[in-house]
Structure formats: structure tokens, C-alpha cells
C-alpha positions in Angstrom: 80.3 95.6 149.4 79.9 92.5 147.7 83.1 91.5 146.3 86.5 93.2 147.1 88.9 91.9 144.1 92.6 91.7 145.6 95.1 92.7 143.2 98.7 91.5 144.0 101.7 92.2 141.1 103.8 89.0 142.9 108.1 89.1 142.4 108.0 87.8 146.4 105.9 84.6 146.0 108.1 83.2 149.9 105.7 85.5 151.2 102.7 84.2 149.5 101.5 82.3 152.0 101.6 84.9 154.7 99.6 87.1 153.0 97.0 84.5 152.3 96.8 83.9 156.3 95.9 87.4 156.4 92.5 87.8 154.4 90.1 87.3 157.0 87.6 88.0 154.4 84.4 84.8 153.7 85.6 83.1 150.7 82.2 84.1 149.1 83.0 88.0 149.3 86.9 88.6 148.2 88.7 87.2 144.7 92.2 86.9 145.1 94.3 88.0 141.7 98.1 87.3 141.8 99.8 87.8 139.1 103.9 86.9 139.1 106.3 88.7 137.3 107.8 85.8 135.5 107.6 83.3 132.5 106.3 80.7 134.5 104.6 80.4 138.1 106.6 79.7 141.3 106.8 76.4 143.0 103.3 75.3 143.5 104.6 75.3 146.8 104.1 78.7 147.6 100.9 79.2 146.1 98.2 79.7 148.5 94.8 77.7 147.6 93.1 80.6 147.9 94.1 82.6 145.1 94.0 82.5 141.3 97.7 83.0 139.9 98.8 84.0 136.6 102.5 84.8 135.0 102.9 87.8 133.2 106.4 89.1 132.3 106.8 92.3 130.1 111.1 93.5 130.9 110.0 97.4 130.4 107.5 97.3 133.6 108.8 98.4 137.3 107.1 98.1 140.5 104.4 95.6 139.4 102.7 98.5 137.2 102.2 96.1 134.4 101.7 93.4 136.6 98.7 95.5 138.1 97.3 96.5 134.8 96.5 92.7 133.9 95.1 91.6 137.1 92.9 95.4 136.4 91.8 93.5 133.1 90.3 90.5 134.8 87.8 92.0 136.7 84.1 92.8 135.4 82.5 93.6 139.2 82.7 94.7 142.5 85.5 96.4 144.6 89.1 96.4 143.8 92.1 96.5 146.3 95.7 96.5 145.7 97.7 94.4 148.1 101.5 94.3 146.7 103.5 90.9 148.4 105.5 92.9 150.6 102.7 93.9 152.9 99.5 92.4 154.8 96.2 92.7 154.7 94.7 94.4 158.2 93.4 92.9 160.1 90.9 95.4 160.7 90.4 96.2 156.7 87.2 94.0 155.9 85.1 94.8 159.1 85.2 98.9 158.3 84.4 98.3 154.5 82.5 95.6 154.3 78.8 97.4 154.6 80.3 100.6 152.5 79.0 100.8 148.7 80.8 104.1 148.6 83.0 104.1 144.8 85.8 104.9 146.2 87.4 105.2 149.7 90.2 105.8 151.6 91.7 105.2 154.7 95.0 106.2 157.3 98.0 104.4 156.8 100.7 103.8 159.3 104.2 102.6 158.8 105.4 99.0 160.0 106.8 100.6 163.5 103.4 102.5 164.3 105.2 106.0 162.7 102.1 108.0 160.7 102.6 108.2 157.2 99.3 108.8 155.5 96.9 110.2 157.7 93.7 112.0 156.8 94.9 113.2 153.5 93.8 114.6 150.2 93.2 111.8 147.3 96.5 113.6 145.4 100.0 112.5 144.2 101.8 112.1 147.8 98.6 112.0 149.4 97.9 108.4 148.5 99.3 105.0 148.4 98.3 101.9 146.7 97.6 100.2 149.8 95.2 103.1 151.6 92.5 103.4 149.3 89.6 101.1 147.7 87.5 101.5 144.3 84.7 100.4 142.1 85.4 98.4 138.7 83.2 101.3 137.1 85.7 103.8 137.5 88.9 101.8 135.9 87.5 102.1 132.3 90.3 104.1 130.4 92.0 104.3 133.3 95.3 101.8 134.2 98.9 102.3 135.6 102.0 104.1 133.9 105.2 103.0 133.8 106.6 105.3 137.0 107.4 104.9 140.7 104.6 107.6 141.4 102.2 105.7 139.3 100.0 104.7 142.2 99.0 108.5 142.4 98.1 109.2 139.3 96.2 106.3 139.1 94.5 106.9 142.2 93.9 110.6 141.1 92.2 109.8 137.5 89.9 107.2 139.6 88.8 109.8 141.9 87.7 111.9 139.2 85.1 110.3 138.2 84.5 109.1 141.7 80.4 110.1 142.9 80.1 108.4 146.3 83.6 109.3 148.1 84.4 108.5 151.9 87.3 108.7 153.6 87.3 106.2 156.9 89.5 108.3 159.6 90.7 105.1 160.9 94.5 103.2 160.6 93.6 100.4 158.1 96.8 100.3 156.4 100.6 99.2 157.3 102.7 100.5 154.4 105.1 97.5 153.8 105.1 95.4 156.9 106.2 92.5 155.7 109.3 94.3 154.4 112.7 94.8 156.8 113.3 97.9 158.6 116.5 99.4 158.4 117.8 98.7 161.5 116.7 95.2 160.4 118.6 94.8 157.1 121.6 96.1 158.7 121.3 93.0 161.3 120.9 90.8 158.8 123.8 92.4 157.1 125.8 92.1 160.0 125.0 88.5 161.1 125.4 87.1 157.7 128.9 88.9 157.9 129.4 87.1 161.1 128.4 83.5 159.9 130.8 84.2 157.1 133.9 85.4 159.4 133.3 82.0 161.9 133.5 79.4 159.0 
């Protein structure tokens, strides 16, 4: 693998910067696409140095579908990975793909407290998540994202189709979300931000 092309539809751009510490990937073998879901770009203070950012707004799309589609329309070779701002690349990610040329591949995905949540399963609508699975820019002609929460399926699924070198790497290279809070973590937030407010 040559190139791996790292899509990211961006409404976070605070966490920007963490996911940038996270490639571990040589500059010469990944291209970092960001595209925010705005009029213009963030602060330049947030943007990492080592991505290219763009601004695309369209009111109709959800879920950075949209946002995905355009960063999709950039790219013209090599591998393509989508890496949405809530959640970090692993660590382990690049080493296990790095000498594949299979078109399309998947991996095990784990939730941010270590719980399974997509292990060893079928390339179908709740097998598959946008962050567990890797594919070649030939297989994206005529193929981009609708306009639904489950869109990362389908997407997935029409890819696969025309898929002719599949592997599937039995191995946890995926944390669905981990930059995002757990429950029990929003509900502390919650509950000291009601506290600050009651001590004033």
C-alpha cells in the first residue's frame, strides 16, 4: 500500500489536532483530506499542518455524508480510509496494512471501554462501520454516500461488490468513537457543570 487517503467530514475541528498526533503513518505514504462542515474554515488554530482542509456546507447533508462525498472526489489513487473527528487513528492501523495491496479490507472493531462491537463479521449493513474497513480508489466510481444514518453500509456494501482481492485482518484495529464521551462520562460532566453553577 502506497498511499492511504484519510477522509475526515470535520463539525469537531477542537479535536483536530488530536487526531493529527495520532497518524503514525511517513508523511510520504498517507494524504490527509478534512473537509469542515461550514462556510468558512475554523481558526487556523486548530488546523493541523499536516492535512489539507476544505469547507463544504450543503444544510440537507447529516453525519458528514456529503462531507465524505467531496473529500471521495479528490482522490485519483491509492487507498482510502475514513477517519470521522470523533475518533483516533490506531495505533496499530498502519503496521497491519501497510504491505497489503488487497482492494478492499476489513478489520475488528472494539468500543472506547475495550467492549467488542465489530468482530469478525460479514462486509453487510450492521456488519460494518466506516471506521473498520479500507478500499481502493478503483472501486468508488459510481459509487458515493446517501443521505442516511446507515449510509456507511451501503456504501461499504456497493464497494465490496466489485471488490477482487478481499481480506479481512482478524485483529482489533479499530476504536469505534474514542474520542467521544461515554455515558457515564456525559452524565459527569452534566453533573459537575450543575455543581459549578449551584456554588456561584
Amino acid at each position: 500500500m502506497k498511499v492511504l487517503n484519510i477522509i475526515t467530514p470535520c463539525s469537531r475541528p477542537q479535536n483536530l489536532l488530536m487526531l493529527s498526533e495520532s497518524i503514525n503513518i511517513p508523511k510520504d505514504n498517507y494524504r490527509w483530506i478534512v473537509v469542515y462542515d461550514g462556510i468558512e474554515l475554523p481558526n487556523k488554530d486548530l488546523i493541523p499542518e499536516n492535512c489539507e482542509i476544505y469547507s463544504f456546507k450543503d444544510e440537507s447533508s447529516t453525519y458528514g455524508n456529503y462531507q465524505r462525498n467531496y473529500g471521495l472526489n479528490l482522490i485519483e489513487e491509492g487507498h482510502i480510509y475514513f477517519n470521522d473527528d470523533d475518533t483516533t487513528l490506531h495505533p496499530q492501523l498502519w503496521e497491519n496494512v501497510k504491505d497489503l495491496e488487497n482492494d478492499f479490507i476489513t478489520f475488528n472493531q472494539v468500543e472506547k471501554n475495550g467492549t467488542p462491537r465489530l468482530i469478525d463479521r460479514k462486509v453487510e449493513l450492521t456488519g460494518v462501520d466506516s471506521h473498520n474497513f479500507i478500499f481502493h480508489h478503483s472501486l468508488i466510481e459510481g459509487v458515493r454516500f446517501k443521505n442516511t444514518y446507515d449510509a456507511d453500509g451501503y456504501f461499504a456494501i456497493d464497494c465490496f461488490k466489485k471488490a477482487k482481492n478481499y481480506i479481512h485482518l482478524s485483529k482489533v484495529l479499530s476504536v469505534y468513537n474514542s474520542l467521544a464521551l461515554m455515558p457515564h462520562e456525559r452524565m459527569q460532566n452534566e453533573i459537575q457543570n450543575a455543581f459549578r453553577f449551584f456554588i456561584r
